[in-house]
N, C-alpha and C positions, 0 to 999 in steps of 0.2 A: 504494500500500500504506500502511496505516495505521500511523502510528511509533506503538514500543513498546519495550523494553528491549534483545530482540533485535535489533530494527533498525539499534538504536547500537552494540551488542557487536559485530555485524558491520563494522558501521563503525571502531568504533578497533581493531579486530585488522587490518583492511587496511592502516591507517596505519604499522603497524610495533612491534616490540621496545620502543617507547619510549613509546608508549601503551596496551598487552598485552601481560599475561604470564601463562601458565597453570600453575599449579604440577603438580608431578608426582606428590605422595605425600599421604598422609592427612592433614588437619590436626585437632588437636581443636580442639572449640570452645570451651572454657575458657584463656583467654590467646594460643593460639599465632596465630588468625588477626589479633589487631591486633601481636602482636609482629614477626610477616613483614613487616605493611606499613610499622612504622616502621624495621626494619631495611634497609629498599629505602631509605625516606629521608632516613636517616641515610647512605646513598651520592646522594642528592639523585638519584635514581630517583623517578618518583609514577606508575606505570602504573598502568590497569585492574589487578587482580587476579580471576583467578578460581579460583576451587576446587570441584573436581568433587567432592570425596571429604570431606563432613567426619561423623568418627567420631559415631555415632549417628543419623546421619540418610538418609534416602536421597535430599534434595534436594541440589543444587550450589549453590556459595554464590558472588556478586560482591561484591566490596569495592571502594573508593577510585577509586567514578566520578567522585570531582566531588575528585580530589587533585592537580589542575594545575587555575589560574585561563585561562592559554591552551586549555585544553581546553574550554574555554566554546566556545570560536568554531567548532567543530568539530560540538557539538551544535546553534547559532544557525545553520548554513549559511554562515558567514563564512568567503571562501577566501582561499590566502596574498597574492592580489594586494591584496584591500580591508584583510590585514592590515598588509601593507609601506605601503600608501598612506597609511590613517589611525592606524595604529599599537594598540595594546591598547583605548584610545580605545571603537574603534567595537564591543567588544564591551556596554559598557554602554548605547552609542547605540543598538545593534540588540537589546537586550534592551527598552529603555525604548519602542522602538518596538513590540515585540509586546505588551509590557504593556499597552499602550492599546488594542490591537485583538483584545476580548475576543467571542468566538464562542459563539452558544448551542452547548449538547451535542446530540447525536444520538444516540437510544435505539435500540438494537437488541435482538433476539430474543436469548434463550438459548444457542440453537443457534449462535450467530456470536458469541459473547462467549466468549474461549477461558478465562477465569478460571472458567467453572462447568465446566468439562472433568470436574471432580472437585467432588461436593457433601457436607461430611462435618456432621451436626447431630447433638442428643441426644448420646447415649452414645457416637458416635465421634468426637468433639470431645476434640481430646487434639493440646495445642499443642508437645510432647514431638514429633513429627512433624516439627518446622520447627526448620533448625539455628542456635536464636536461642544468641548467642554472650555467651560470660561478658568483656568486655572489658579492665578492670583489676584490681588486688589488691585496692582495700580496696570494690570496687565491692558491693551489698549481693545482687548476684543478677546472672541474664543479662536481659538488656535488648533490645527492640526499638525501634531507634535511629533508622530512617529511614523510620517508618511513616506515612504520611498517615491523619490522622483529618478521617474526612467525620461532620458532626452536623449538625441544623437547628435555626435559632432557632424557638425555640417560639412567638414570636409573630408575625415574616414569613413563617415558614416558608422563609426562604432559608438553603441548604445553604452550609456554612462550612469549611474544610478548611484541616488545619495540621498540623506536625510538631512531635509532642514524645514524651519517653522514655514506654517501656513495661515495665516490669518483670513478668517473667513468678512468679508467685504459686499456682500449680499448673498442671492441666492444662487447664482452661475458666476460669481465673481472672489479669489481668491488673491492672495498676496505670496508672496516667494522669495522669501530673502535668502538668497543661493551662500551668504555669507564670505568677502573677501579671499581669497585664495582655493578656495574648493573650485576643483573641476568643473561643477555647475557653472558656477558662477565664469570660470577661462570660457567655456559654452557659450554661455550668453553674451559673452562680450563679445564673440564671435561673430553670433547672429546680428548682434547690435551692429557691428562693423558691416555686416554685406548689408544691412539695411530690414531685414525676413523676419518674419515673427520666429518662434520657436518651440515646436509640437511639445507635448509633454504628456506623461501619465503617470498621478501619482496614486500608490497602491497601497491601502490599510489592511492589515494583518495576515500574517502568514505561522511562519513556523521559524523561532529566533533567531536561526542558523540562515535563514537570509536573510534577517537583519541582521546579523553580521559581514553576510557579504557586500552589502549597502553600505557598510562601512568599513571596508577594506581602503587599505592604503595602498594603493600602487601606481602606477603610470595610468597616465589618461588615454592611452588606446588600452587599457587593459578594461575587459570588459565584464563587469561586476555581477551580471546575470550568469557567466559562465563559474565565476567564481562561488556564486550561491550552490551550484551546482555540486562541486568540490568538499563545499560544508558541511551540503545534505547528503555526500556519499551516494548519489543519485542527480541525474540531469534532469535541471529548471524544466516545469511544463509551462508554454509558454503559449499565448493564441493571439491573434490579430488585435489591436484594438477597432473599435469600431468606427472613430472620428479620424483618426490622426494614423498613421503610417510608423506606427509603434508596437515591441511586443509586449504581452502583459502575463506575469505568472497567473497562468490559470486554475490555482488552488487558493490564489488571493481572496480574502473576503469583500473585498470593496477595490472599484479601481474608478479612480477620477480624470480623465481625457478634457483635455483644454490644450488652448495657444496663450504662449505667454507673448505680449509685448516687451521687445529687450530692446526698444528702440528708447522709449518712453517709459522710464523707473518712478516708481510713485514710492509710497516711503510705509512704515509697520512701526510698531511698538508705543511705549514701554514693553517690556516681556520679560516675567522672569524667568532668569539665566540662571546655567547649572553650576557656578561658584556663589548661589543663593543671595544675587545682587542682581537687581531689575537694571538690565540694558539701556542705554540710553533711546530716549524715543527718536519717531522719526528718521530711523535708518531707514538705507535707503532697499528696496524691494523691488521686486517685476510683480506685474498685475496679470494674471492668468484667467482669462475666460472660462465657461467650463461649456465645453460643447457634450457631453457625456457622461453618467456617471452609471457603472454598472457591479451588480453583486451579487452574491446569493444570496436566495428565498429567505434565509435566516442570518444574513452578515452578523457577524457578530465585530463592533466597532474596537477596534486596539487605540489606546490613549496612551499617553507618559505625562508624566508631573514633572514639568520643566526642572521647577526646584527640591529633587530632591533627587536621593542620591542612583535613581535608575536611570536617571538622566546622563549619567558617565558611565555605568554599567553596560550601556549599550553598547558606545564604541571604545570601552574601556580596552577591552584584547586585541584590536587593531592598533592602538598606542603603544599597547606595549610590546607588540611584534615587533613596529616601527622601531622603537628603541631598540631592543632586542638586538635588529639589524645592524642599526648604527655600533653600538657597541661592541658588537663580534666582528665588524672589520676589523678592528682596532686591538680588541684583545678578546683573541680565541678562546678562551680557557672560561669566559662568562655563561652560567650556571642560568639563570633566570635573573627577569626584571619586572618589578611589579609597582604596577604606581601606585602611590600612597598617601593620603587615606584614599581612599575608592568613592567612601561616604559625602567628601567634600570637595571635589573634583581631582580633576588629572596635573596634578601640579610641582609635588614629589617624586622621584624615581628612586626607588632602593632597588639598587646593582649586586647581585650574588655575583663573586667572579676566585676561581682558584689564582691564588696574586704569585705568580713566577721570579717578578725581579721588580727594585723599588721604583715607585714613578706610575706604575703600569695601572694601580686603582685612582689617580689624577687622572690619566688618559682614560680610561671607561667612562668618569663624571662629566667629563669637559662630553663625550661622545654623544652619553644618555640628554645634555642638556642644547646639543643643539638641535634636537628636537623642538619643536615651537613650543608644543604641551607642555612640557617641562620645565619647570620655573628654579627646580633645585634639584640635586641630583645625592644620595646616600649611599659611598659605595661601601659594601661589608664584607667580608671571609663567608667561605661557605659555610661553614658554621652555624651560620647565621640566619633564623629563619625569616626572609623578608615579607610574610604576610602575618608575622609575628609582631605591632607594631613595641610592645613591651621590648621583644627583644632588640631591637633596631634601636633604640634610644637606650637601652645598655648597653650597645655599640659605641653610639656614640660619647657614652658616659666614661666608658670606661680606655677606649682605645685613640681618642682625639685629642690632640694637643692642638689647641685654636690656633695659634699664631702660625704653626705649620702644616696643620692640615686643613686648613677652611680657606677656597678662594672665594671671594666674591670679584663677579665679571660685567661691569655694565655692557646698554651698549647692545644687549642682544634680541634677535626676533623672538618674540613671544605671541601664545596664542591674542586675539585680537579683542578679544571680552575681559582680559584680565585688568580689573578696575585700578591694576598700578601702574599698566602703561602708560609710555610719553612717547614724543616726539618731536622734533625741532622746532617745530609749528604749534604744537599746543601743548597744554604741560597735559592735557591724560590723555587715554582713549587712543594715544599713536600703538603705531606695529610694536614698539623697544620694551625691556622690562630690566629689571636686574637680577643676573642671575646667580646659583651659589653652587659650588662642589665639596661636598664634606668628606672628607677620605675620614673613613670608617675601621679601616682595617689592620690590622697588627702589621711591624716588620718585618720582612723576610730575609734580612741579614745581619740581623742582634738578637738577642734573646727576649724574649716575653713571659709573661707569666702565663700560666696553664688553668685551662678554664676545665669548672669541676661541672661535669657532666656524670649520671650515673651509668652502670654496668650496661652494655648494649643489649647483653644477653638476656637478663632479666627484666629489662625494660619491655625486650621485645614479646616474651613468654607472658607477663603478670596480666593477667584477666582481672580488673579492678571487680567485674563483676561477680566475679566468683568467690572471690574475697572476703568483699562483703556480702556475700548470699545474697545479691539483688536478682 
């Protein structure tokens, strides 16, 4: 069977209470569905949420699929034995592996693409239909937050796909802030330059594993539909759109066709953003038509709560591929890279790396931070468990000598939301931030002291449960 949204809903409702929960009573969609979910994790609860009933809509709504970084391994096929063995570890490993093994798509008919169950164009196009959710207070509208937008370059013609907000603008009229530097957005500037509008289809819910492919990091002929492919260990089904000269995964629940003007930018927000600081308003945005919108009989609508932390959850493991990458040209011997905290966005990098000769964990930090995401870099001994934040600040407690091991570096690109940017021209909100590399890691050519770790062997054997007769 072909994975899709459902196939995982089914999946973590088996798993338990702890990864599903179904609400019982109406929610509106103006504040209350992101205030439920941070009021779960303010009790450090992060299940699925689902809601069958939200006021004005007749669709049922999922929220906060990607609101536990362990729930990665769940969606990747990773079970508890390969968890216990390689530890958090092997979720980036086993993402990085399907990243690489990207699968063409396979077309199918109409009739077997359950997203055209329901074909709505013209005059019953009317996005009023789908329960897009109004998320915070000072936010400038409600917003479609976890939408994959599929467009084609207009001069390879390879289809590009990527997530970014959508503000709804009437009922066939939406907003599309492709955000500076993403693909999308090099697209559009494109289209803007030959003068053309620019077809688009963006598609709500599937199955995580292509949104993770949506948010792959690679070159802009690399083409993100083939890579979903890759994730799901099976090739994308994909079918015609019906307006536009586009394909569309045909196990999607919702897919939105429109032409965006990239000639003529209109502007979106306040919006809040996933370092839990409203965006400055009036960015600027493309205005999307919507010539179509088509779903299944029973769509079921996929949301995200800008501000909180499934908001980096999302393309959390694409980042730290990317790191990953940068850092193993440089020094081979790098163990895993996990950005830190996860909760409060992508801004810290702690670098696991076996350290050969001195200097070599400076060079990992400097590697990991010129990454945009990355605003500081933690590099540690393997030792060391990096999704352990405890242990990582008795890292740095105990193995850091400030004046010799901490650089700070101005001066450098950072992602484009971070509220401490500058630039020549204005003192915030530029591309620059400043950045820092903490070498973390003991010498490897004087002596150290010896860190007290208990017997391996008995660590490995003791069943606490048995123990204690639970």
């Amino acid at each position: 069977m072909s994975k899709d949204l459902r196939q995982y809903l089914e999946a973590v409702k088996q798993a338990g209470t702890d990864f599903y929960v179904e609400v019982k009573r109406p929610l509106r969609p103006k504040f209350e569905v992101s205030v439920l979910q941070q009021k779960l994790a303010a009790a450090d609860r992060y299940p699925v949420i689902y809601c069958p009933r939200i006021e004005g809509s007749r669709l049922p709504l999922v929220t906060n699929i990607f609101g536990a970084y362990e729930r990665w391994a769940l969606a990747l096929g990773i079970d508890d034995a390969r968890l216990e063995r390689e530890g958090k570890a092997a979720i980036l490993k086993e993402f990085r592996r399907r990243e690489h093994a990207a699968l063409p798509v396979r077309e199918v008919t109409p009739g077997d693409a359950p997203v055209k169950e329901v074909v709505l164009r013209g005059k019953d196009v009317d996005l009023d239909l789908l329960p897009i959710t109004h998320h915070a207070q000072l936010d400038s509208g409600k917003y479609i937050t976890i939408g994959s937008m599929i467009c084609k370059d207009p001069e390879t013609g390879v289809p590009n796909v990527g997530v970014y907000r959508h503000e709804q603008k009437g009922k066939d009229l939406l907003g599309c802030m492709t955000s500076p530097g993403n693909h999308g957005d090099y697209i559009a500037r494109r289209y803007a330059e030959l003068g053309r509008p620019m077809e688009v289809v963006i598609f709500v819910g599937h199955h995580p594993l292509v949104l993770l492919g949506s948010c792959a990091a690679g070159h802009i002929n690399m083409s993100e539909l083939e890579v979903m492919g890759g994730m799901l260990g099976e090739p994308l089904e994909v079918v015609p759109a019906e307006t536009v000269d586009l394909p569309v995964p045909a196990r999607a629940e919702i897919a939105i066709e429109g032409v965006i003007d990239a000639v003529h930018p209109v502007t979106d927000g306040p919006f809040a953003e996933y370092l839990n600081y409203y965006g400055e308003g009036h960015k600027r945005c493309y205005l999307m038509r919507v010539t179509a919108i088509t779903m299944r009989q029973d769509a079921i609508y996929h949301d995200l709560d800008p501000a909180h932390r499934e908001h980096i959850l999302c393309p959390v493991l694409g980042f730290e591929s990317n790191a990953y990458d940068y850092v193993s040209r440089v020094v081979p011997t790098v163990k895993t890279v996990h950005l830190y905290p996860t909760e409060l966005g992508t801004k810290i990098a702690c670098v696991s790396i076996k350290k050969r000769v001195p200097g070599e964990a400076r060079l990992a930090g400097l590697a990991a931070i010129s990454n945009a995401q990355v605003k500081a870099s933690i590099v540690v001994d393997e030792d060391v468990d990096v999704f352990n934040g405890q242990e990582v600040l008795w890292a740095i407690g105990t193995r850091v000598t400030a004046d010799r091991d901490i650089q700070v570096i101005p001066d450098m690109l950072g992602a484009h939301l971070d509220p401490t940017a500058y630039s020549e021209t204005r003192p915030k909100r530029g591309p620059m931030v400043t950045k820092v590399v903490i070498d973390a890691t003991t010498p490897v050519e004087q002596p150290f002291e010896t860190r007290i770790t208990p017997p391996r062997d008995i660590w490995r054997d003791m069943d606490i449960a048995e123990y204690l007769g639970e």
